[in-house]
C-alpha positions in Angstrom: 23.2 1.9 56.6 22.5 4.3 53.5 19.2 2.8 51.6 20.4 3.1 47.6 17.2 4.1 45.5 16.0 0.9 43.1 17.2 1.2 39.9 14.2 1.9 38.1 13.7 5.0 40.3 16.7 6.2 39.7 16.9 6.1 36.1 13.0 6.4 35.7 13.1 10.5 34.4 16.0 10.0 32.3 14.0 6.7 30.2 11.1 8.3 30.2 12.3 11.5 28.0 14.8 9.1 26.3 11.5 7.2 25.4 10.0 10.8 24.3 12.4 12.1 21.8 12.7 8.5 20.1 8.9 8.9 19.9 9.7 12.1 18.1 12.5 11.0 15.9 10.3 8.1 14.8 7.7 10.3 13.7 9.8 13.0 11.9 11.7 9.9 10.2 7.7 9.0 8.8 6.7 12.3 7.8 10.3 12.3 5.8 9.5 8.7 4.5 5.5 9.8 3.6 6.9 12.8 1.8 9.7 10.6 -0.3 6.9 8.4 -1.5 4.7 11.2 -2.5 7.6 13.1 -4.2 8.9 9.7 -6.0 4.9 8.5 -6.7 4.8 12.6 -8.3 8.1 11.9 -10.6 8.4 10.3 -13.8 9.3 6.6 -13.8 11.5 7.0 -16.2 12.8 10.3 -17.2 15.1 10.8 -20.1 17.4 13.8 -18.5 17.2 13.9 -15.1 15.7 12.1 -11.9 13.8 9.0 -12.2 11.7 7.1 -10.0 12.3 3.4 -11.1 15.2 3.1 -9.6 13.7 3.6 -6.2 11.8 0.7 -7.0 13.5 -1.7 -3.6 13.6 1.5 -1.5 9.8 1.4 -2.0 9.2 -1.6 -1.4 10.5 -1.5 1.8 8.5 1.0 3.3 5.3 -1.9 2.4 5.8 -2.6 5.8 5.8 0.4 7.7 3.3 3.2 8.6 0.2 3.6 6.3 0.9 7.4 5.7 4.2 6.0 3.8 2.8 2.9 2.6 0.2 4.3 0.6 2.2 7.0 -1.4 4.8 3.9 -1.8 2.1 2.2 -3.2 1.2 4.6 -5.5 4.2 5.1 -6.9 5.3 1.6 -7.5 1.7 1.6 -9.3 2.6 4.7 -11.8 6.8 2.2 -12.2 5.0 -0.6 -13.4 7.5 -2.6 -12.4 7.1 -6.3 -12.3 9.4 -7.2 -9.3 6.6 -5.3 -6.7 4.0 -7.4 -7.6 4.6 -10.2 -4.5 5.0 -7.7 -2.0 2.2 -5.7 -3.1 0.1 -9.0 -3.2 1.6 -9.8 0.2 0.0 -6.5 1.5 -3.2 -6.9 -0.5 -3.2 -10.5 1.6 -3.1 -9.1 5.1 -6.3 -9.4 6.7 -4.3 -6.9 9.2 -4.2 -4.2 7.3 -7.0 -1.3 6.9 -9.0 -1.6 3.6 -7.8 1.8 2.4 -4.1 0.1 2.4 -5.3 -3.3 1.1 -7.1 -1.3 -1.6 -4.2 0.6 -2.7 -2.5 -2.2 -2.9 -5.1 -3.9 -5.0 -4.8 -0.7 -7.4 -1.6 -0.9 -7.5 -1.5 -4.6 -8.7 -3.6 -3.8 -11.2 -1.9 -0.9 -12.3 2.2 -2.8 -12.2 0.0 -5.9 -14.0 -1.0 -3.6 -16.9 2.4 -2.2 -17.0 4.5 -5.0 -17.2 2.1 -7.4 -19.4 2.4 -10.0 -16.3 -0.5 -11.7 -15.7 -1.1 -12.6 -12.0 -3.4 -15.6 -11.1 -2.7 -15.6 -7.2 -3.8 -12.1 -7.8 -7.3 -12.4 -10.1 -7.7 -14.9 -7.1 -7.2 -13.1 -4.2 -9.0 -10.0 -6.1 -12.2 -12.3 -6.5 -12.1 -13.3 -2.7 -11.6 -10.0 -1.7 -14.9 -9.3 -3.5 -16.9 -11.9 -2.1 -15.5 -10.8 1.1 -16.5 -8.2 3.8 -15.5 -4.8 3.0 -16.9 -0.7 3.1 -18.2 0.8 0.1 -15.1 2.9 -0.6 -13.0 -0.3 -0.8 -15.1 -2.0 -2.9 -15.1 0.4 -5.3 -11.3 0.4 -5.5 -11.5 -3.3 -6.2 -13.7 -2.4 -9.1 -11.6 0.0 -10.1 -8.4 -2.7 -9.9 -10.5 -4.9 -11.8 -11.3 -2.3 -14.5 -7.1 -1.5 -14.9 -5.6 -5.1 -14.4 -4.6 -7.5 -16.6 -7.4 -9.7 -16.3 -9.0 -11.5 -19.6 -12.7 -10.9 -20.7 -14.4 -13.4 -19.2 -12.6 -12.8 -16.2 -13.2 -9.2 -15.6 -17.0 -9.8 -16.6 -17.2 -12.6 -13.5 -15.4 -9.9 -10.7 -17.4 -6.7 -12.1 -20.6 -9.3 -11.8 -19.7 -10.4 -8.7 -19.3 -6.6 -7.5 -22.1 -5.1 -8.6 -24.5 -6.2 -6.1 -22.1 -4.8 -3.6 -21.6 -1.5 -5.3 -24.7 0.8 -6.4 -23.9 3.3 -9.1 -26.8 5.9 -10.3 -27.6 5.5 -13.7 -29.4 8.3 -15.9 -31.6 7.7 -18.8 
């Protein structure tokens, strides 16, 4: 009787660097993906003769999912495109209680940013902007909800409530 090594044994050396060079392909593929973003965020949205950025628009969108080194730049260029269609996910990602504060507040930015563009105004947005401020949150995010509240397409009264409702929450050094 010849004993046969288990299976896993067998095979164990070969998974493990298998399981090593996907780990490597999946981070080049996100370093390639981060530095898209950055290059498309860096273009013009809409450029007369030659590349444009807009049309990248569902690419981008995509990547709202993914690693935070590509979602932010993604981010940031759908926020400089203005366009309308990002606006759900974008709010989807602003939503996710998951997601670190610096992603949720570029998202935030770049709501306000696609809402100033494209003239759409975003109730589920002022809303979750306004909950987001009575939330928990660092000081860093709280002043890019300020900041979102500053750009968006929010009405007087509006803007006066959040920027009222975020001051307490957000010291600023006056001079005289």
């Amino acid at each position: 009787f010849i004993p046969r090594p288990l299976v896993a044994e067998a095979y164990e050396p070969e998974l493990r660097g298998a399981l090593v060079e996907l780990e490597g392909a999946r981070a080049e593929a996100t370093r390639v993906a981060a530095e898209a973003a950055v290059r498309l965020r860096d273009m013009q949205p809409h450029a007369m003769n030659g590349l444009a950025s807009a049309p990248a628009v569902p690419a981008l969108i995509g990547t709202l999912k993914g690693d935070d080194t590509v979602r932010i730049p993604a981010m940031e260029a759908l926020a400089r495109i203005g366009d309308a269609s990002a606006m759900a996910p974008l709010l989807e990602v602003f939503l996710d209680s998951t997601a670190s504060e610096p992603v949720r507040g570029h998202a935030a930015m770049a709501l306000a940013h696609v809402s100033a563009a494209s003239g759409v105004d975003s109730p589920e947005f002022l809303g979750a902007l306004a909950e987001a401020i009575k939330g928990e949150g660092s000081l860093d995010y709280m002043l890019m909800l300020g900041k979102a509240v500053g750009v968006a397409r929010i009405g007087a009264s509006d803007r006066i409530a959040l920027l009222s409702a975020l001051r307490p929450r957000v010291h600023v050094d006056t001079v005289e």
